[in-house]
N, C-alpha and C positions, 0 to 999 in steps of 0.2 A: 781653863776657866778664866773671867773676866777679874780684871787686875783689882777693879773699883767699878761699886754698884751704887747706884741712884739710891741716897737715902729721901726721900721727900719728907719734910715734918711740917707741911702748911696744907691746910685746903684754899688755898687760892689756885685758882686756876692762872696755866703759867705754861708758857713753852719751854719744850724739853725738848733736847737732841740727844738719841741715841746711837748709835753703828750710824750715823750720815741721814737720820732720820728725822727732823723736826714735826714735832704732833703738839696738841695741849693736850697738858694733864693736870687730874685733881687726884688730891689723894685723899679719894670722899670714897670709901671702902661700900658695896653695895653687894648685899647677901644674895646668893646664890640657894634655894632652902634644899634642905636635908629631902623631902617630897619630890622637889625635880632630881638631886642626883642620883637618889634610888629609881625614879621613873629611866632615866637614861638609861643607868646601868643594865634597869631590865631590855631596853631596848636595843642593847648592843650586840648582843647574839644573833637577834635578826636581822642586823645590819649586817653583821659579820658572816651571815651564811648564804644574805644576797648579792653579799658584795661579788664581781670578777675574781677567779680565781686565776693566779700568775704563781711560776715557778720561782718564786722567790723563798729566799731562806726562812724569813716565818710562817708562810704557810705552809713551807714541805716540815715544817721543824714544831712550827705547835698550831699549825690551820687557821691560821688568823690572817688577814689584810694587813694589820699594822700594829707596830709596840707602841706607838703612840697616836691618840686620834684628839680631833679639837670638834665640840661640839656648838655648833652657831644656835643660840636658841632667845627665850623671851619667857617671862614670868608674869605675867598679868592679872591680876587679881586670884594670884595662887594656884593658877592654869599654866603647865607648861607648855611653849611652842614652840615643837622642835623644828627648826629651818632648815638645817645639812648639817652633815658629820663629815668633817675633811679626812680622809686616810693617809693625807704626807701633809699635816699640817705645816701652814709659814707661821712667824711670830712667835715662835719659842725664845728666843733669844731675850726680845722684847721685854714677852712678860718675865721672863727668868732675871733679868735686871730689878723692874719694877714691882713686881707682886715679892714679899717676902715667905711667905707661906706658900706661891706656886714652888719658888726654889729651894724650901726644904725638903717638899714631896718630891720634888724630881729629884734630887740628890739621893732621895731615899730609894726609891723607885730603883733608879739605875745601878743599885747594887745587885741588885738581882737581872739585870741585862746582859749580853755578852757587851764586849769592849768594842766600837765599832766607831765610825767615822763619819762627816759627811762631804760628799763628794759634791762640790756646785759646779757647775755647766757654767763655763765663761759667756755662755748664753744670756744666764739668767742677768733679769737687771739687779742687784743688792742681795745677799743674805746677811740675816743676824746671827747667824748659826756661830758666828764664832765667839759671839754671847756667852754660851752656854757649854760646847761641844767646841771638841777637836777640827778643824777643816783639814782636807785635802787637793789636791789637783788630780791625784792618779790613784788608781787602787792600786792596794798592796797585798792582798788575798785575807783582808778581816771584814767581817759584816760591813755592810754602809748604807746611809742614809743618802738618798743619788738625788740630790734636784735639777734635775733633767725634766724637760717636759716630754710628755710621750711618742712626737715623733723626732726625737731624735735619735734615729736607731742607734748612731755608733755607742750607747751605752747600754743596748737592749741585752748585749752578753754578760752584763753583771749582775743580772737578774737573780742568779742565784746566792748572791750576797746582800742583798738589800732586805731591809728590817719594814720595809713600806710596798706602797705600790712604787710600778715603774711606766709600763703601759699601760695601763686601767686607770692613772691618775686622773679625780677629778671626774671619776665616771659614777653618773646619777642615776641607776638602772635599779640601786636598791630601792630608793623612794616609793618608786610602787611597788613592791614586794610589801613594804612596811605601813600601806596608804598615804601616805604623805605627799605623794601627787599622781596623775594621769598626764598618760603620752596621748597625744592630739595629732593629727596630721593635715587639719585645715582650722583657719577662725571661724568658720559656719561652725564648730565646735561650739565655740567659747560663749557664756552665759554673758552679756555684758553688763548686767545689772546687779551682781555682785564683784567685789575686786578679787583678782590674784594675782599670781606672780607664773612671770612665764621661762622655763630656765631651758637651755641646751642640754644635751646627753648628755655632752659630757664636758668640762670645763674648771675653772677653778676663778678666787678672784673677784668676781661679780663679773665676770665679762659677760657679756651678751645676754645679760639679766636684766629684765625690764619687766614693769609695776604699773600693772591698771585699777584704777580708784575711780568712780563715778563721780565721787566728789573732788577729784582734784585736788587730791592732797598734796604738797609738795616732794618732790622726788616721783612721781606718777607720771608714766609715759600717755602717749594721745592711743586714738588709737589706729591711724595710722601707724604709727611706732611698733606699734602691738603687731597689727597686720602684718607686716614687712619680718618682724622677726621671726613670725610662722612660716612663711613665703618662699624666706630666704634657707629655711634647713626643708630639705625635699625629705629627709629621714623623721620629722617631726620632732615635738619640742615636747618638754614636761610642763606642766600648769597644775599650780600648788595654790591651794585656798590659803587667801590673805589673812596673815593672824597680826592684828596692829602691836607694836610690843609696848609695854609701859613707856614712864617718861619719870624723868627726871629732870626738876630744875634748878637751872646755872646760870647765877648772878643775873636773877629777872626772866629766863627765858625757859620755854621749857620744849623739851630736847627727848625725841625718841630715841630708847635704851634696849638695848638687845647685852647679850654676855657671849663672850667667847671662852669659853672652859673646855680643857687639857681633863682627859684622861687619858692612865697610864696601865699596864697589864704587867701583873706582877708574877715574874716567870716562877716564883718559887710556892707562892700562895694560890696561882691559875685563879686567879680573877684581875676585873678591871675594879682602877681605884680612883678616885677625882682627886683632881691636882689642885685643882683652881685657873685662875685664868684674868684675863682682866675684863672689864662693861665698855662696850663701844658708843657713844652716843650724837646724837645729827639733828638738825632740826629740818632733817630730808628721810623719805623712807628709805631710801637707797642707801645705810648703814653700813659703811666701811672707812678704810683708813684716807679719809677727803681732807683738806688740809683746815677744815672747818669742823670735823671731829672731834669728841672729844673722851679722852679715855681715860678708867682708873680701876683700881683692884677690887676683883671679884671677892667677896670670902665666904667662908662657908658659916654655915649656920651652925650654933657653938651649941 
């Protein structure tokens, strides 16, 4: 567990460095309502039974994809918009510093978890995992959390210890099972006169995530851009109707707001619980950790 945690007592907006990460933060708390986490909740089962299934310890052990998932979504005039649900979430660490309420739910959570580890790939570039959780270099025959990305075989054999996905990370195949988007295999497809978003199979990140806007919103790719990135996967791409997320404004400006919120599955009560999580915010649609972001504690509605 981390020695010393981020107390913020200001809402001024202010750079933070944490595990080698410099970001801004406010610590302007933004409700997350009790209406969207019941809607997830219900929506998790169906995520859960489109998701790939893999020989991993929690699916052969209680049929699930993952003990913990992070849900990307948006709140807009009381309409949830759910984006993607990561099944080997990053950024636990992060918020487990910074949200005081995500780290008492996961402390609570993981009393009912087996004891288990996570294992980072000298691949990877950064985790914060050691935020929150134990790191290792090598398994030792207890459950573990592997951030490896999927083709790296040499850790395809620990498959059956892992609490997450391993091969199937970052795979989008549930989206249409759930409507939440349509596989394309050419731009003669695509409507150009509404916006969406055009994502890969499979991925994680925002990589190879590009945003058509008629209007030219900022973060909206051309549509050459667009073109190329159908072009370029022969297997075809998903394309998910554009939902604009709220906004929030900061010191004069104002800034598109999405949430990233943790839920957790509570092995001894067999349900998922929300954790919390923190609000990502840009004054680009392309909403992620850019070093013009800016980000603060989700909480839940009392």
């Amino acid at each position: 567990m981390p020695k010393e945690l981020l107390q913020p007592d200001t809402e001024t907006l202010k750079k933070t460095t944490i595990g080698g990460w410099e970001f801004n933060y406010l610590e302007k708390g933004v409700v997350f309502p009790k209406s969207a986490v019941e809607s997830v909740i219900l929506q998790i089962p169906n995520w859960s039974r489109a998701f790939p299934k893999e020989e991993t310890w929690i699916q052969k052990n209680h049929n699930l994809p993952s003990l913990i998932i992070r849900v990307d979504a948006a709140v807009n005039d009381g309409n949830l918009f759910l984006y993607e649900i990561e099944e080997r979430p990053a950024g636990i660490g992060i918020t487990y510093t910074l949200n005081k309420d995500f780290r008492n739910n996961l402390d609570d959570i993981r009393t009912t978890w087996p004891d288990f580890e996570v294992l980072v790939s000298p691949e990877r570039k950064g985790s914060d995992d050691f935020l929150w959780t134990d790191v290792t270099s090598q398994a030792n025959g207890k459950p573990l959390l592997i951030r490896a990305e999927p083709e790296e075989s040499q850790y395809h054999h620990l498959e059956p210890q892992s609490i997450s996905s391993l091969r199937k990370k970052g795979h989008k195949g549930y989206g249409v099972e759930m409507g939440l988007w349509n596989h394309i295999t050419s731009p003669d497809q695509l409507d150009w006169m509404v916006p969406f978003v055009v994502k890969p199979l499979q991925g994680s990140k925002t990589r190879n995530v590009v945003i058509w806007h008629p209007d030219k919103l900022p973060g909206s790719h051309t549509r050459t851009k667009i073109t190329n990135a159908i072009s370029n996967n022969p297997n075809g791409v998903y394309v998910q109707p554009f939902c604009e997320p709220s906004k929030i404004n900061i010191e004069g400006e104002d800034l598109w707001l999405l949430h990233r919120v943790y839920f957790g599955y509570d092995l001894d009560m067999k349900e998922w619980r929300f954790l919390g999580g923190l609000w990502n915010a840009r004054n680009n649609l392309k909403i992620h950790g850019a070093s013009d972001s800016v980000f603060g504690p989700t909480e839940e509605e009392k």
